[in-house]
C-alpha positions in Angstrom: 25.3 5.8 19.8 21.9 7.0 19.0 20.0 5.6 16.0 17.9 7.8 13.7 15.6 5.6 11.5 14.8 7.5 8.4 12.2 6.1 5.9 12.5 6.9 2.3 9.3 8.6 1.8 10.4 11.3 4.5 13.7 11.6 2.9 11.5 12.3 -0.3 9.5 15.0 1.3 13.0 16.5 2.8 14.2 16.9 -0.4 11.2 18.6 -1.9 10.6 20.8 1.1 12.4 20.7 4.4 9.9 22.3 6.3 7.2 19.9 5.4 9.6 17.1 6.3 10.2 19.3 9.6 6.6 19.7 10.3 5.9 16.0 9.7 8.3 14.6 12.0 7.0 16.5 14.5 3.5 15.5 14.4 2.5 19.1 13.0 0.8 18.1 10.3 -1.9 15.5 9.2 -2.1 13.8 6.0 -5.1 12.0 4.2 -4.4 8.3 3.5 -4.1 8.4 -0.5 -4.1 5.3 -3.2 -0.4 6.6 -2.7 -0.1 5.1 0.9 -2.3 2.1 0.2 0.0 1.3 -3.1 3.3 1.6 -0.9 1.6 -0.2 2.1 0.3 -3.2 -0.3 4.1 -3.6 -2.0 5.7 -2.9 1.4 3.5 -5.3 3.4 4.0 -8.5 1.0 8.3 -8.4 0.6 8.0 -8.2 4.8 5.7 -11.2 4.6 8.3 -12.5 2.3 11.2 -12.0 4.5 9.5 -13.4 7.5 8.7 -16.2 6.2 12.7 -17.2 5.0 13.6 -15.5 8.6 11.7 -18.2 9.9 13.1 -21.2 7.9 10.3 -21.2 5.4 11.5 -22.0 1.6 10.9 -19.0 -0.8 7.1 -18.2 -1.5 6.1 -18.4 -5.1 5.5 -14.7 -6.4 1.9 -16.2 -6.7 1.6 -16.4 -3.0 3.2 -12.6 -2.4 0.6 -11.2 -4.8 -1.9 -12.7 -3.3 -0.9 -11.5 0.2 -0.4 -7.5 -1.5 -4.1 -8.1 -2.9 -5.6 -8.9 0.2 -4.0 -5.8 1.8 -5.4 -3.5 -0.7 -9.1 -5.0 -0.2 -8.7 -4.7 3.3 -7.9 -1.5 3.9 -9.1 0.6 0.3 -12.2 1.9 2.4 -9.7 3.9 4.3 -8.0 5.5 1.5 -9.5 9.4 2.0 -7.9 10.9 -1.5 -7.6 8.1 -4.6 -4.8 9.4 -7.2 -5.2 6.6 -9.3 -8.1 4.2 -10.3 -8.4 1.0 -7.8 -7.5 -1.2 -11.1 -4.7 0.0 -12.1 -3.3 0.6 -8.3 -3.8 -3.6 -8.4 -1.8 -3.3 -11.4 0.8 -1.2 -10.4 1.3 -3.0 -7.6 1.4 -6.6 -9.4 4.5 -4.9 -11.3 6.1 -3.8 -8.4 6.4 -6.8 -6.9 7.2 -9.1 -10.0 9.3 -6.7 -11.0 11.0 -7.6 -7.5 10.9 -10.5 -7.3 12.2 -11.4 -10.5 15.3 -8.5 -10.1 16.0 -8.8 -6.0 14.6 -11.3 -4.4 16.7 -14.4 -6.0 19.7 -12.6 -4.0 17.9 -11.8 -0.9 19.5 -12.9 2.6 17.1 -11.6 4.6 18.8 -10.7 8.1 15.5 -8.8 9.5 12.5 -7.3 8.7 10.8 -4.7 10.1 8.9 -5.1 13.2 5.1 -3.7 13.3 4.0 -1.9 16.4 1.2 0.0 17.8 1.5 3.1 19.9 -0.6 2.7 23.3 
């Protein structure tokens, strides 16, 4: 069996244009990093910190704790962002909401079973 991992923003971009999505599978095309990116990274990063830490017999972490984790993220990598969208206060903002908003709607139910696994090409 083969396995085709698909990740929501590229079904996104398939749906608006198939040829983009086309183009950026295959490495044809560049894009700027973008508040956008940072935003989704920030939100993205701290529910995996959150899922690693139950995975590895850890109790729950306080939604404290994954804001704080989503907050360093954004000041560590916001130098890189090449195109801001929105206003570096109210990506912190959005990003606070995301995640209470998840934590207070999905994460009481959460069983974790994995969480992604980072790598870096050689």
């Amino acid at each position: 069996m083969i396995e085709i991992r698909l990740r929501q923003s590229w079904i996104n971009t398939f749906l608006k244009c198939p040829e983009q999505a086309r183009q950026d599978r295959l490495g044809l095309v560049t894009q700027k990093e973008s508040s956008d990116f940072l935003r989704g990274n920030a939100v993205h990063g701290a529910i995996e910190y959150a899922g690693r830490l139950m995975l590895a017999g850890m109790p729950r972490p306080e939604l404290s704790e994954i804001i704080e984790v989503a907050e360093e993220f954004i000041v560590s990598y916001s130098s890189e962002v090449e195109v801001w969208r929105h206003h570096y206060e109210s990506l912190v903002d959005t990003v606070r909401a995301n995640l209470t908003c998840w934590y207070e709607e999905l994460f009481p139910d959460l069983d974790p079973v994995g969480v992604e696994i980072p790598f870096e090409k050689e």
